[in-house]
C-alpha positions in Angstrom: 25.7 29.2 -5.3 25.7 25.9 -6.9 28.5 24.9 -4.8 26.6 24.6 -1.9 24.0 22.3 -3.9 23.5 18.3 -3.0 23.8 16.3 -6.4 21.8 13.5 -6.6 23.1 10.5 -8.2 21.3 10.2 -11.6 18.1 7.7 -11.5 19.1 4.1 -13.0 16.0 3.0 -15.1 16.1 -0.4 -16.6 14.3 -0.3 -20.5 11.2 -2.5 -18.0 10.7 0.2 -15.9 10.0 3.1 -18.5 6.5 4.5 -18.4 4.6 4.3 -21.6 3.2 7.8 -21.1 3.0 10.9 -18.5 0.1 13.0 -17.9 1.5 15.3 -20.9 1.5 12.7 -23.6 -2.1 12.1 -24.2 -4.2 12.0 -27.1 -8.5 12.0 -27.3 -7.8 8.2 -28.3 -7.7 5.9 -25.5 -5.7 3.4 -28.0 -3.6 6.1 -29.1 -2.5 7.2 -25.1 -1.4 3.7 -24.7 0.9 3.6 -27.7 1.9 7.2 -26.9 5.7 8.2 -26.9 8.0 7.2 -23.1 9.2 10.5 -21.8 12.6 11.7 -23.1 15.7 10.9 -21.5 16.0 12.7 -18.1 18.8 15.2 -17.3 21.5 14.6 -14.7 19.7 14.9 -11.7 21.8 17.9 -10.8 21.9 19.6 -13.5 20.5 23.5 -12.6 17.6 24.3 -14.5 16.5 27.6 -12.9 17.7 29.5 -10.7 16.7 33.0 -9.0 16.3 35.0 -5.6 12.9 35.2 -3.9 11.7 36.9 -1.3 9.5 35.3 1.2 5.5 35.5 2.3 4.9 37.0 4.7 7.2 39.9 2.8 8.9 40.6 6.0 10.5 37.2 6.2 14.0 36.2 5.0 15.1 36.0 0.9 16.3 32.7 -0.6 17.9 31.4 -3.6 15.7 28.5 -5.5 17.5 26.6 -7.4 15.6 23.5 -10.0 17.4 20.8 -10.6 15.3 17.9 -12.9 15.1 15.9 -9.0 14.7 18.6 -6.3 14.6 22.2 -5.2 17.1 23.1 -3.7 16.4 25.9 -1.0 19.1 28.0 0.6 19.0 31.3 3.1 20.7 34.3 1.6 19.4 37.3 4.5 19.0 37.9 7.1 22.2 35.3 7.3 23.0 32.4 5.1 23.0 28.9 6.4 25.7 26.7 6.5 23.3 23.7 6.9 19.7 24.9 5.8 17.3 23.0 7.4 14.5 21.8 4.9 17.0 23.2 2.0 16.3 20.1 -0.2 13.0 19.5 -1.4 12.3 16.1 -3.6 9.9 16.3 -6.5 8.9 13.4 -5.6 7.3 15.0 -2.1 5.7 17.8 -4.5 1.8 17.4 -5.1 1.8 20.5 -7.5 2.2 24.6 -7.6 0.1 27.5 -9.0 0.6 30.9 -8.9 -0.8 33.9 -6.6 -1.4 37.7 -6.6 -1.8 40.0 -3.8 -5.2 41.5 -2.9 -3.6 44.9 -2.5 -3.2 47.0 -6.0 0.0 48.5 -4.6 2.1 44.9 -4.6 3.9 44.7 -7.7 5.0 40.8 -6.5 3.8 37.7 -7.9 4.1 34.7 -5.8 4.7 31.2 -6.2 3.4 28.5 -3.9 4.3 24.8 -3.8 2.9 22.4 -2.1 4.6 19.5 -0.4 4.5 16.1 1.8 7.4 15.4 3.7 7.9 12.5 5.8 7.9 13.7 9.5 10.3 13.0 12.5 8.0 9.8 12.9 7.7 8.3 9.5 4.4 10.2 8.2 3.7 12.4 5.8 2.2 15.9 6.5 1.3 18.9 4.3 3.1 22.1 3.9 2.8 25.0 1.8 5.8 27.4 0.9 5.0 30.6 -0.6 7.8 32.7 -2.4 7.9 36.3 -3.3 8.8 37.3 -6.7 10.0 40.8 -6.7 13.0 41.0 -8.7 11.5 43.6 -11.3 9.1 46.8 -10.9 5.9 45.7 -12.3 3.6 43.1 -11.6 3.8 42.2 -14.8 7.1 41.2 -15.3 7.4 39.5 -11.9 4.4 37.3 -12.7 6.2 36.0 -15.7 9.2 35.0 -13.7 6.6 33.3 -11.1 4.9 31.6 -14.3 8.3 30.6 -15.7 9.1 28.4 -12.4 5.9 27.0 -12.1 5.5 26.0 -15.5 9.0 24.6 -15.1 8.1 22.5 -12.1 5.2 21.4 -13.5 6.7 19.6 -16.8 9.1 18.1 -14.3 6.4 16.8 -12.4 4.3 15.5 -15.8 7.1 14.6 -17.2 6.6 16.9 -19.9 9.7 18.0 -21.8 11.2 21.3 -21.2 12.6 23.5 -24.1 16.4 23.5 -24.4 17.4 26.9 -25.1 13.5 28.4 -25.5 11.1 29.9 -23.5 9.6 28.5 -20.7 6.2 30.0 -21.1 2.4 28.6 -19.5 1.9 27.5 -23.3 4.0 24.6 -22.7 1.3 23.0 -20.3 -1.4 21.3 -21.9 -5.0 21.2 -20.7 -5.8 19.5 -17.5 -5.8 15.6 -17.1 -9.7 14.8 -16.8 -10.0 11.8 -14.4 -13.3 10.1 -13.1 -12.9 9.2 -9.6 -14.9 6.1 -8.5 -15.4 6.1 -4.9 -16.8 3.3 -2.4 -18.4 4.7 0.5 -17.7 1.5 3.0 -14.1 1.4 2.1 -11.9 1.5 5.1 -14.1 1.3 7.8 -16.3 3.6 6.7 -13.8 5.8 6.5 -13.2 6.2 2.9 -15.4 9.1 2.3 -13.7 11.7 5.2 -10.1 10.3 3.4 -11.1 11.6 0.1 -11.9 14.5 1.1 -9.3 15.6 3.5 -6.5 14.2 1.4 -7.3 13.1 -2.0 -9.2 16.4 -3.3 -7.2 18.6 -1.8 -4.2 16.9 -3.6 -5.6 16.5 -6.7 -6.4 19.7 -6.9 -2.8 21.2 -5.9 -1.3 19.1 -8.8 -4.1 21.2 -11.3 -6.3 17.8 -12.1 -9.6 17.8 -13.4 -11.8 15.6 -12.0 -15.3 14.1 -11.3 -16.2 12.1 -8.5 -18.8 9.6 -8.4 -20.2 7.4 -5.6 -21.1 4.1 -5.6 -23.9 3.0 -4.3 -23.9 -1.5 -4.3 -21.9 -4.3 -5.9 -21.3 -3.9 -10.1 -22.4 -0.3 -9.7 -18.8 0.8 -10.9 -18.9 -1.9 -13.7 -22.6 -0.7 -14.9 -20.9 3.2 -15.0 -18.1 2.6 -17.0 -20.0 0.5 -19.7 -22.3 3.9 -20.0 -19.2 6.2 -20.6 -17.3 8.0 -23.9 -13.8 6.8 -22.9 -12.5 9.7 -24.9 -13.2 12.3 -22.8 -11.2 10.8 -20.3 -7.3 10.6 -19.7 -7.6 7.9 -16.5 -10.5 6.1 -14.3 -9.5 5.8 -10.4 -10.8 4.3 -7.6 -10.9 5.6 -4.2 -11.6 1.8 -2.6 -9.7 -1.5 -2.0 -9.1 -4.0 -4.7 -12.6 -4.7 -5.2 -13.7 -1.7 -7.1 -11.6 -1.9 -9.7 -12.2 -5.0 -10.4 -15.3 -4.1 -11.1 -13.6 -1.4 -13.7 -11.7 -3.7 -15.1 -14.2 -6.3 -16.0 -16.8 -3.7 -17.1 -14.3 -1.6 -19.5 -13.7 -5.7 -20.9 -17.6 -5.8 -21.2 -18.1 -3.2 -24.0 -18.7 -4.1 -27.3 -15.5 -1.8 -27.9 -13.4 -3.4 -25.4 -10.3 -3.6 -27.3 -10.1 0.3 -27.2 -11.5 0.4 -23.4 -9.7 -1.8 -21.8 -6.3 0.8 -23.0 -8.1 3.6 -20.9 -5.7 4.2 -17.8 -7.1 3.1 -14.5 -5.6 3.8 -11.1 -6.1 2.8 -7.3 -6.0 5.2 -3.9 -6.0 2.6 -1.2 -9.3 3.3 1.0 -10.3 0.2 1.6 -9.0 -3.1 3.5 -8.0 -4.5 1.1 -5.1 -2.6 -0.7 -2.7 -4.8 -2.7 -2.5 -3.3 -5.9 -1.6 -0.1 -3.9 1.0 -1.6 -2.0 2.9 -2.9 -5.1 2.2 0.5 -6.9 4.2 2.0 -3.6 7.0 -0.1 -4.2 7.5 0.7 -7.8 7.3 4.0 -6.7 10.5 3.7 -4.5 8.6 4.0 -1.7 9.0 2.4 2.1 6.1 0.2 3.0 3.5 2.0 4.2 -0.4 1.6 5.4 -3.3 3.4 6.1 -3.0 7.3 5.7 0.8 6.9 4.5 0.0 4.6 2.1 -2.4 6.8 0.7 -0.5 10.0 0.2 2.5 8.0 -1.4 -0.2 6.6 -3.9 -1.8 9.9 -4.6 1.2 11.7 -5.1 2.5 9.0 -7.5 -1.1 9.8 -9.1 -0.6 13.6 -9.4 2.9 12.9 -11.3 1.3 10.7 -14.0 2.5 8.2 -16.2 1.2 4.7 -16.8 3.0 1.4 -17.1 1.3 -1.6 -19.4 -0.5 -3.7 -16.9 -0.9 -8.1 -17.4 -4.3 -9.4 -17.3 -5.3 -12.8 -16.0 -8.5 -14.3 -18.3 -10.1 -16.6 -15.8 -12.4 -19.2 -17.0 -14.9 -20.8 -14.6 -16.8 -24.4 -14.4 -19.7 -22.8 -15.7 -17.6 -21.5 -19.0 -18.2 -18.0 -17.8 -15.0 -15.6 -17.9 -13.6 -12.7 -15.9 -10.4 -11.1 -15.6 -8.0 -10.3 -13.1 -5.3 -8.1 -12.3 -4.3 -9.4 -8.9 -4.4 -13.3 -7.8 -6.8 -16.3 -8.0 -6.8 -18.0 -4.7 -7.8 -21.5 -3.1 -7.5 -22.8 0.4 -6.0 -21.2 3.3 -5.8 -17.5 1.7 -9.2 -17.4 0.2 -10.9 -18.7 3.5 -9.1 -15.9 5.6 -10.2 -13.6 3.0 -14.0 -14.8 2.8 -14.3 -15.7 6.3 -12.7 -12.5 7.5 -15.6 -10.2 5.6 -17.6 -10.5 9.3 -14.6 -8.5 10.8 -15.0 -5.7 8.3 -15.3 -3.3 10.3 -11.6 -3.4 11.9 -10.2 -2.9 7.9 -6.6 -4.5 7.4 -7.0 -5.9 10.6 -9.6 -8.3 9.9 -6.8 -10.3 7.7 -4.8 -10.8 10.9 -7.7 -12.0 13.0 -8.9 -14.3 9.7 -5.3 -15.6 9.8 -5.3 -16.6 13.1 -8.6 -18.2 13.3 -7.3 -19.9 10.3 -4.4 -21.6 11.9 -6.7 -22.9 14.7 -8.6 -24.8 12.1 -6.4 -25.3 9.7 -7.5 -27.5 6.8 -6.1 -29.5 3.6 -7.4 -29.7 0.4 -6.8 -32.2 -2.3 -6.4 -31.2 -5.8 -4.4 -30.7 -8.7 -2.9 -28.2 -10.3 -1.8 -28.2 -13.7 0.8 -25.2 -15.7 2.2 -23.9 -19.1 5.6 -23.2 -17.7 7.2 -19.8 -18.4 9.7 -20.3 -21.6 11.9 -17.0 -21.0 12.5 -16.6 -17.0 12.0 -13.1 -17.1 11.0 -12.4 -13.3 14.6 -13.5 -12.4 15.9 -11.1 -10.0 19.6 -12.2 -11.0 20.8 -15.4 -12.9 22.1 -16.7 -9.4 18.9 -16.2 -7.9 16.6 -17.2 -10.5 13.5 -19.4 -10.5 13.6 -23.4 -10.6 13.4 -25.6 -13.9 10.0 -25.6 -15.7 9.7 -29.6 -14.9 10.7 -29.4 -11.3 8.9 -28.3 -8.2 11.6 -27.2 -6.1 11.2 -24.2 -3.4 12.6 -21.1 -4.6 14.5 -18.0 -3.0 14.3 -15.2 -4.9 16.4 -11.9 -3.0 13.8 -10.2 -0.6 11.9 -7.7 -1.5 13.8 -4.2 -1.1 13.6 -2.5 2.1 -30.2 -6.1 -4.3 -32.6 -3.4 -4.9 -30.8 0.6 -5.1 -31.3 3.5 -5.4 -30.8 5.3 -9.2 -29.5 8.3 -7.9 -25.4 9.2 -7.5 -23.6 11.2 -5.0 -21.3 13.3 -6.7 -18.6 15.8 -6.3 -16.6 17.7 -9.8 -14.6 20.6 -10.8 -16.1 20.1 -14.6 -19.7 21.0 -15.6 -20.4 17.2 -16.4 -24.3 16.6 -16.4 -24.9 14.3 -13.9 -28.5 12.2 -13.4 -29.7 13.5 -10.2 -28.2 16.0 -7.9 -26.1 15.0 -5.1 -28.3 13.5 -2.2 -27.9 13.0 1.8 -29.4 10.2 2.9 -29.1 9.3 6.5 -26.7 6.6 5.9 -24.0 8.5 3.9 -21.9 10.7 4.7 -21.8 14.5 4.8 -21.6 15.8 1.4 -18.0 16.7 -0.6 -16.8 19.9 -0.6 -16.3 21.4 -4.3 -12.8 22.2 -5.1 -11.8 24.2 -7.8 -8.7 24.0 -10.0 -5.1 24.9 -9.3 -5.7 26.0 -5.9 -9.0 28.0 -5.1 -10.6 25.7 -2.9 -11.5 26.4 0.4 -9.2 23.7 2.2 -6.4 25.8 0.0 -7.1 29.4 1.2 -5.7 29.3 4.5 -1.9 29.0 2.8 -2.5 32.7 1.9 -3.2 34.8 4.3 -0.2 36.3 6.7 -0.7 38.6 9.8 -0.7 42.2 8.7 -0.9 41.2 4.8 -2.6 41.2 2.1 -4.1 37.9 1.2 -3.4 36.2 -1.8 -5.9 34.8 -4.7 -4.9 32.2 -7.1 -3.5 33.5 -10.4 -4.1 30.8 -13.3 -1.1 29.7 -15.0 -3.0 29.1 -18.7 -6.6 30.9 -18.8 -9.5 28.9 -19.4 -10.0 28.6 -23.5 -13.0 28.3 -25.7 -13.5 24.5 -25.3 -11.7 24.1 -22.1 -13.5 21.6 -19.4 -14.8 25.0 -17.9 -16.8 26.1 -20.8 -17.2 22.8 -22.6 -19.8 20.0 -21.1 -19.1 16.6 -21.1 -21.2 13.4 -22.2 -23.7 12.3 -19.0 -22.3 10.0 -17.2 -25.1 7.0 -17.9 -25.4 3.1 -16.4 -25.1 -0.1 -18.8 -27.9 -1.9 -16.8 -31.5 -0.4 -16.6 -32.5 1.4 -13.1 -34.1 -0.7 -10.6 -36.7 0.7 -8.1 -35.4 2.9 -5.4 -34.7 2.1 -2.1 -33.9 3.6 1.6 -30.4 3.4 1.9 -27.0 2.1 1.0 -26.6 -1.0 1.8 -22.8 -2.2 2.1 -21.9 -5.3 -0.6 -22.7 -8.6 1.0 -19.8 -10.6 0.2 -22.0 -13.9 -1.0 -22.8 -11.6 -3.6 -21.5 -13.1 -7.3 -18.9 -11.4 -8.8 -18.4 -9.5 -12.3 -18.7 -11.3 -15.1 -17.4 -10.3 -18.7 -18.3 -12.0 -22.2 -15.5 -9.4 -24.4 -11.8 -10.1 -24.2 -9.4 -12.1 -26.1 -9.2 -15.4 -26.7 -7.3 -17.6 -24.8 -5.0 -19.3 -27.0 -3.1 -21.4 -24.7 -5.9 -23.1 -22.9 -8.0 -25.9 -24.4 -11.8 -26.3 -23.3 -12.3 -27.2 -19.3 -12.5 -31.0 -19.2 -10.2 -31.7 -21.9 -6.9 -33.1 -22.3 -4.0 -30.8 -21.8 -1.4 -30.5 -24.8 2.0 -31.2 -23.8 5.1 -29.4 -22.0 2.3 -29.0 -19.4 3.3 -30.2 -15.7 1.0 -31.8 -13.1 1.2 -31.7 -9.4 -1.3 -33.6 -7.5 -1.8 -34.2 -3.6 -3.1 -32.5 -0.3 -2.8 -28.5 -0.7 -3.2 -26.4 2.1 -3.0 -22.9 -0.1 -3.0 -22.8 -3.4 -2.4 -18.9 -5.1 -1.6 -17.6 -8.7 -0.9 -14.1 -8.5 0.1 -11.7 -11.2 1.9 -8.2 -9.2 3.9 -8.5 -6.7 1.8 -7.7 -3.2 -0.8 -10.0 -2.0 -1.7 -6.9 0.5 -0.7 -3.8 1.4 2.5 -5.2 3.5 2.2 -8.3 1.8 4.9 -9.5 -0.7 3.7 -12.7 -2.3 6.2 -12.6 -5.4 9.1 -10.0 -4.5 10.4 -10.1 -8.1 7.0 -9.9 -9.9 6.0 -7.0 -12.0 3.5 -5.2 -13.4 3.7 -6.7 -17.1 6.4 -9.7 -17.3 3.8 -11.7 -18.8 3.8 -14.5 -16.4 1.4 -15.2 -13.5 3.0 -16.6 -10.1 1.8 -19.8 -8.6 2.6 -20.6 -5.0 1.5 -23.7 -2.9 1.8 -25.1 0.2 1.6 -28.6 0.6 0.0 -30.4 3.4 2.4 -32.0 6.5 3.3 -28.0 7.1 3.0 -27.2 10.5 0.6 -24.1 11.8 4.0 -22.6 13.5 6.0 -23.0 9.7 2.7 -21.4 8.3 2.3 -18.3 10.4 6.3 -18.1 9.7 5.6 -18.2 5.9 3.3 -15.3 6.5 5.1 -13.3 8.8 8.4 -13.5 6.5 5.8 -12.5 3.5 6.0 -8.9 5.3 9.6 -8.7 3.7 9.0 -11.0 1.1 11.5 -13.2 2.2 9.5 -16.1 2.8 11.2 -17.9 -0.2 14.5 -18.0 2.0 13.0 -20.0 5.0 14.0 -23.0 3.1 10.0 -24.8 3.8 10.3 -27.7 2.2 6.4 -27.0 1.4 6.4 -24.0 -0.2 6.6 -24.3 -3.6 6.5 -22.2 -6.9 6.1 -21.9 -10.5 6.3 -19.2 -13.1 3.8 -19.9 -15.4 2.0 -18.3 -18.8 -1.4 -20.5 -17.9 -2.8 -22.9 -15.1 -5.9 -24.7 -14.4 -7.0 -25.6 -11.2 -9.0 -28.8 -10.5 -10.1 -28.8 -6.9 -10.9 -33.0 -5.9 -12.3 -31.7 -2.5 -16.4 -31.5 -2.6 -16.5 -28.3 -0.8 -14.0 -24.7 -0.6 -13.8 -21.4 -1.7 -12.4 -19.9 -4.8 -11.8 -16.2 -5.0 -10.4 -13.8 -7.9 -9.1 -11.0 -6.5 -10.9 -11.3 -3.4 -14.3 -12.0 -4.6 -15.9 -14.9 -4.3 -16.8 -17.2 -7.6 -18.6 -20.5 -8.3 -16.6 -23.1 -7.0 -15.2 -25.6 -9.4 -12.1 -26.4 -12.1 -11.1 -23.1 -13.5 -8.5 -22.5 -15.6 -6.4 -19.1 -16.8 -4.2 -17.3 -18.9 -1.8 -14.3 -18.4 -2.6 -11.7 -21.5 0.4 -9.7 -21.0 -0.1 -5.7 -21.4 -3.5 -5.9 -21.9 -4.6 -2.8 -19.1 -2.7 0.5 -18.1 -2.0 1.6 -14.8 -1.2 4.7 -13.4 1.9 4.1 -11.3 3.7 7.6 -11.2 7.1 7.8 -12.4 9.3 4.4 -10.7 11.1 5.5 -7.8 14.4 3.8 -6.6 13.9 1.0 -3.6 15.2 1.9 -0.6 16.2 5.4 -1.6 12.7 7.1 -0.5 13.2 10.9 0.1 
């Protein structure tokens, strides 16, 4: 049988690229998740794990052998006749959401079944959802077949988790720890309004495939994320995620920095699924995940299945300090000129979502303006972002153009809208209100929902129920309440309503963090092995990952934590048809290789900005901040992020 099996070439992970934890290396401690153990070394990809006949659901159907390697499953035909080719034979885990198990309805069916739920990419590039069901029937009792069904899905579910499986032991349900707890934080407005319907036609459903516990919350105006996460007991938590653009967790961020225990809090793993129009952070999560460029719905799945695997990566901060002395931190760029008028400018076209950056662009170009300032950095001392030593990044001193190799193929209301599968006390009950949305459907764990029942039910069979791999113990998130979920800002009066953040509105502020050691006081003299450019700007951007949006690659060879923030610059005499070039070759990141004489960039460990021009717009991570010198530090590792397991570029399933 294993003859007709496709070996996968083993995955090549560089010592960068390891994850710092999976879903089944957690502890209570947010500190202690972060220092947790990396996953053991992985198998050969092709090395058999299980292997076994099924029969199919409906029971009338053909029989298969499943064979699970530590990278697929590999599904072949053995009756009515085997296939030479099977169709659909090979199925990723990294296409798997999750698996449970299932029972029959009818006392006379001794099967168990197993039922695994997957996203393949269709004839036309997108991802759609199918559910296989297999019939295990191998022995004469149900008992003995539902251990065989347990034994594969507890299987596939370390392999998703990335929990270790037993060499020569048992493969028993005992193996699988309690459910990941997360605390979804959702904005309403994201995605032109379409955020909500998203979440709960994709994200929930997902979530609750892969056997996540969760609670989702809705926000309800600007800081409201920041003010929840300042209220909560990080410990009962294994990850915070926001279902929103960028701009939500920022608000995380900056709030978990807030807290008087913020060395702790700022360890807790946070995550992004891309609902808003905004979605950079996403985009350069899809990329370490080996996945094609993607947008919109696409986007979405490949980031919530990266999710439902686990495993966070350490995560730079940027420590941004303003005119006023005032600090807050970033995790994705600082912005002045041409980019942060597009993306200020542009909030009037919210309502088309990622389109609104296009229009903003072009409006842009027609009044295209320069900016004189000067720009001042710490160069990088080890060039660790190099790509490869013949493609590395110019001399510290110099400011020569570089070309990296492209990138690889307000008054509210006190009350929250809120969805869970755990019985966490909540202020209020969920409200309707004629300006939200329809409310959430509640789905249950490991499959019962009711977007999950049609998957069971065959002409002329018995249904299926779900069949829990572990029961529910004394203590388990079904029996056991959490903390209240409570605000770190006193309620204001209610209001009718929820009004959409106006995007004059300031942004989050935090007084915790560390201290910046590299940067003297604003206003003072820099200390040396500085360098000083000074002139005409038309952009100006210092970004930290590698995507500046969703199909935006502003520093291909960036990553999550090389401890060095990225400044780019165009200088003034560029041409409006040079510009829209740079942008358009941004797509592939390969703008770095149009030789602009321009462009220019710098790794760097801090900057400050000094802008000379009376008026402009400055923007941290998209939202707007005094306008002024700033300055800024890269604290390397500071956050985690849930990223899922890294994929390979350019070998997506």
């Amino acid at each position: 049988m294993n003859g007709h099996l496709e070996a996968d070439e083993q995955q090549d992970q560089r010592p960068d690229q390891e994850l710092t934890w999976s879903w089944g290396h957690r502890s209570r401690s947010a500190l202690d998740r972060a220092k947790a153990m990396a996953p053991p070394p992985p198998l050969a990809a092709s090395t058999p794990l299980l292997h076994g006949e099924f029969g199919s659901y409906p029971a009338r159907g053909p029989r298969f052998a499943l064979t699970l390697t530590p990278q697929a499953l590999h599904i072949q035909r053995l009756r009515p006749k085997p296939e030479a080719r099977p169709r659909g034979g090979l199925v990723p885990l990294a296409e798997v959401s999750g698996c449970c198990t299932l029972r029959s309805s009818s006392p006379s069916d001794p099967a168990a079944y197993l039922c695994i739920y997957t996203y393949p990419r269709g004839r036309r590039g997108g991802r759609r959802r199918a559910a296989r069901t297999f019939r295990a029937d191998g022995a004469a009792t149900y008992e003995e077949n539902r251990a065989e069904a347990q034994r594969w899905a507890t299987a596939l579910t370390c392999l998703l988790r990335g929990l270790p499986l037993p060499g020569d032991g048992e493969i028993t349900p005992e193996l699988l720890p309690r459910p990941p707890r997360l605390l979804l934080l959702i904005n309403p407005f994201g995605g032109r309004g379409l955020a909500w319907q998203w979440c709960k036609n994709h994200v929930l459903p997902m979530i609750s495939e892969a056997g996540l516990s969760f609670n989702l919350i809705q926000t309800e105006r600007q800081n409201h994320a920041r003010e929840l996460v300042q209220g909560l007991r990080l410990s009962e938590w294994d990850g915070i995620v926001t279902v929103s653009g960028d701009g939500l967790l920022y608000e995380v961020l900056n709030g978990l920095l807030d807290r008087p225990d913020w060395e702790e809090a700022v360890k807790t793993p946070v995550g992004i699924l891309p609902c808003g129009s905004g979605n950079a952070l996403a985009g350069a999560v899809n990329q370490h995940g080996g996945f094609e460029p993607a947008l919109g719905i696409d986007l979405l799945l490949n980031c919530s299945l990266l999710l439902c695997r686990g495993g966070g990566h350490p995560l730079d901060l940027l420590s941004v300090t303003l005119a006023s002395g005032s600090r807050c931190f970033s995790f994705l760029a600082v912005a002045w000129g041409f980019v942060s008028d597009v993306d200020i400018q542009s909030e009037r076209f919210r309502a088309l979502g990622s389109a609104r950056f296009t229009l903003g662009t072009m409006l842009g170009l027609a009044t295209l303006h320069t900016y004189r300032g000067r720009l001042s950095y710490l160069p990088a001392t080890v060039e660790s972002a190099s790509p490869t030593p013949a493609q590395g990044l110019p001399r510290a001193k110099s400011e020569l153009t570089l070309a990296p190799a492209p990138a690889p193929p307000v008054a509210h209301s006190p009350l929250h809208r809120s969805v869970s599968d755990l019985p966490l006390p909540l202020p209020q009950p969920a409200l309707t209100s004629p300006s939200s949305p329809e409310p959430l459907p509640i789905l249950s764990v490991n499959g019962g929902g009711l977007e999950l029942a049609g998957d069971w039910g065959g002409a002329g069979d018995a249904p299926l129920s779900p069949d829990p791999l572990v029961p529910s113990p004394p203590g388990s998130p079904k029996t056991a309440l959490l903390s209240p979920i409570t605000e770190g800002a006193p309620e204001m009066p209610t209001s009718s309503g929820l009004p959409p953040p106006t995007p004059d509105a300031p942004a989050a502020i935090s007084t915790g963090g560390p201290p910046d050691h590299l940067l003297p006081p604003l206003g003072t003299p820099l200390p040396p092995g500085w360098v000083t450019l000074e002139g005409d700007f038309v952009l100006m951007l210092a970004i930290s990952p590698s995507h500046l949006g969703a199909d935006m690659v502003a520093a291909p060879h960036a990553r999550f934590d090389d401890g060095l923030v990225h400044l780019c610059w165009v200088r003034s005499g560029i041409s409006r048809a040079a510009l829209l070039r740079v942008f358009l070759a941004m797509e592939r990141g390969s703008q770095f290789s149009l030789g602009c004489p321009q462009l220019g960039y710098a790794a760097a460990r801090a900057f400050r900005l000094e802008p000379l021009t009376p008026r402009g717009v400055l923007t941290v991570d998209g939202e707007l901040v005094e306008y002024g010198p700033l300055q800024a530090q890269v604290h390397p590792g500071l956050g985690t992020l849930l990223t899922g397991p890294p994929g390979r570029p350019g070998r997506e399933p």
